[in-house]
N, C-alpha and C positions, 0 to 999 in steps of 0.2 A: 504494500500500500504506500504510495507516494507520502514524501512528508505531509504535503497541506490536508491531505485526505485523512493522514490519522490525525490529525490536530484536528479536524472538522470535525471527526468520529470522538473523540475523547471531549469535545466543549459541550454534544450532545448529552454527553452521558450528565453535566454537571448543570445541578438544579435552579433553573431559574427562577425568580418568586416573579410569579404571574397573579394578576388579579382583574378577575371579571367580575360584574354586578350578579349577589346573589342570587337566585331565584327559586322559591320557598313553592310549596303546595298549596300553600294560603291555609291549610289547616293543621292543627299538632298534629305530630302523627307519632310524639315521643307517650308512651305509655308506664305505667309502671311498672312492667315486666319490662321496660329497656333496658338495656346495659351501657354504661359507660365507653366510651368509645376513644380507644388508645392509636394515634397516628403516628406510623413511622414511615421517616423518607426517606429517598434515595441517596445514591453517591454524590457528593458535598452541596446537600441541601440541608435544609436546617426545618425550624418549627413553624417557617414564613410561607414554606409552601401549603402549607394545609390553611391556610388563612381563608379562601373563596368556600372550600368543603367545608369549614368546620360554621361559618358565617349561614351557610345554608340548613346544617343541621340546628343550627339554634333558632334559625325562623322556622323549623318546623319543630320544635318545639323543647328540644335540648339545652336542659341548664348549662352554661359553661362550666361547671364544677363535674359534672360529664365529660365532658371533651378536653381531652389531654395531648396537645402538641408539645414536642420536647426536639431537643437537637444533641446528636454526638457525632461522635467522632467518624465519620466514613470512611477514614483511611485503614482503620484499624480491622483487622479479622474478625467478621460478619460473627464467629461463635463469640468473642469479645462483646461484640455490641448484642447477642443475644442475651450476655447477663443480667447488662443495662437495660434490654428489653423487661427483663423478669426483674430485675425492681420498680422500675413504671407501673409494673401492671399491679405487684404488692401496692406499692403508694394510690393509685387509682383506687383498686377495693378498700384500700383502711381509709379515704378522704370519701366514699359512697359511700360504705358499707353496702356496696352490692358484691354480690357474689361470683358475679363471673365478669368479665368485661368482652369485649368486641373489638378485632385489629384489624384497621386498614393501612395497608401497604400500599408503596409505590417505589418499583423498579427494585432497586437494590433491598429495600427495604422489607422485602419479602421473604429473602432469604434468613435473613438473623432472626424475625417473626415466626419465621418456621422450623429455622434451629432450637431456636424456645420451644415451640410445642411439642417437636418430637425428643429434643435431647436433655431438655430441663422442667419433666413432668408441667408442662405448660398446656394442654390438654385438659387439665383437671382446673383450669382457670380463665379457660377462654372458649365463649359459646360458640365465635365467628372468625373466621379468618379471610381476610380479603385482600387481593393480589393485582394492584392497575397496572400493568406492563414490567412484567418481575421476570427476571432471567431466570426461569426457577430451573431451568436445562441449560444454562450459558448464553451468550452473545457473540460473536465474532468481532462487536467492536472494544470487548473487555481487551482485546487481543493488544491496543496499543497505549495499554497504560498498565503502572507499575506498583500500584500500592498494592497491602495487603491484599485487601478488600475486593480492590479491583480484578487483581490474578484467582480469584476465587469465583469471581464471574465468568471466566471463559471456560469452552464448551470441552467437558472430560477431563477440567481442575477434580484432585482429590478433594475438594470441600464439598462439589457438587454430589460428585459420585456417591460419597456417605450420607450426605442429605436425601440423596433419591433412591437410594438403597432398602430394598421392601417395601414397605406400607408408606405412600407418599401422604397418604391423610390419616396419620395414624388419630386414636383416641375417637371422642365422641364432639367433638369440635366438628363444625362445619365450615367445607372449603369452599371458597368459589375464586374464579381470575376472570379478568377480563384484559382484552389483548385486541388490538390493530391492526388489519392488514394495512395500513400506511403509516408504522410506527415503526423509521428509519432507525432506532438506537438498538433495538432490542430483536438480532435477526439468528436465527430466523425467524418466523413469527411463532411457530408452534411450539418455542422455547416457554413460553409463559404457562401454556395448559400442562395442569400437576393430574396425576392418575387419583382417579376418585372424586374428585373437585367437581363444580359445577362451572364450566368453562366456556363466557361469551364472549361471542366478536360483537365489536362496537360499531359504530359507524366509520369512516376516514377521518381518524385524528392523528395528530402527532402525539410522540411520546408523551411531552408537556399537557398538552389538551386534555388528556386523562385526569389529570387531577379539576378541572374546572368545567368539563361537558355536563350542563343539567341531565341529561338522557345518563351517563355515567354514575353520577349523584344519585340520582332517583332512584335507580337500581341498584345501587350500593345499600343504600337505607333501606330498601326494603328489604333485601334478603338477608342484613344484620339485623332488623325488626320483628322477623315470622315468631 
């Protein structure tokens, strides 16, 4: 891959904060059987990208003491930041006291969400697991960058391979991804759909787009709400 080409491919991968006007259902649709809902994002994005998502979950009806954006370290190995995932989720239930919480993911951020369920009894704490454009099989454009993190996104790294290793939806958690066919970061595209999961194609968005498409939104909330 030409220099400009992996520099193009690796500026992809890094999270821009995008912000589009919310757009709510006009009714709650938060019940008391909802769960708390813990966002994790991608490689070097922070708690700014879930700003549009989390802004729409509170016009439909979500306390903010619910919704939990947080930023770490993306450089670091995806099982590293899956610790930090499972303190989030403790600190989330002891500030609700509800009992199980709800993960949406984006991109990279899926993987360390997922490391947590299968590899640090994270299943017994999380009702929903949700995956917007997550390497959960690799990318081909991890291929030209060099952090931990990043080497653990390309396609037949040993991170993956144990990750995908048996039972992809272990536990009583439910999975779903949703994934792009014009989603240039994340190739090829059938890297996102995890075995067992409930796995939709969207309309043509970009990678980015995923986090801020109302039709995306919509569908997220409800299948964390069933």
């Amino acid at each position: 891959m030409p220099a400009t080409a992996a520099a193009t491919a690796v500026a992809a991968l890094l999270t821009v904060h995008l912000s589009a006007p919310a757009q709510a259902s006009g009714t709650s649709a938060f019940r008391p059987t909802s769960n708390p809902v813990l966002f994790v994002h991608g490689y070097s994005g922070d708690a700014a990208n879930w700003n549009t998502m989390a802004d729409r979950f509170r016009s439909d009806g979500w306390p903010s003491s619910h919704l939990r954006q947080w930023t770490y370290d993306s450089r670091q190995s995806n099982a590293t930041t899956a610790q930090q995932v499972s303190a989030e989720v403790d600190r989330l239930l002891a500030a609700t006291g509800a009992t199980a919480v709800d993960i949406v993911s984006h991109s990279m951020g899926g993987l360390s969400s997922r490391y947590f369920l299968k590899n640090l009894d994270g299943t017994s704490k999380v009702d929903a697991w949700v995956s917007l454009g997550g390497p959960n099989h690799g990318t081909d454009t991890a291929d030209s960058c060099f952090d931990t993190s990043c080497t653990e996104m390309r396609i037949g790294s040993p991170f993956l391979s144990a990750l995908n290793s048996g039972d992809e939806t272990p536990g009583s958690s439910r999975y779903a991804t949703w994934w792009s066919p014009c989603d240039t970061v994340i190739n090829p595209d059938s890297t996102v759909a995890v075995s067992g999961a409930t796995n939709t194609r969207t309309a043509c968005l970009g990678h980015m787009a995923l986090l801020t498409d109302a039709t995306v939104y919509a569908q997220t909330r409800d299948m964390i709400n069933r």
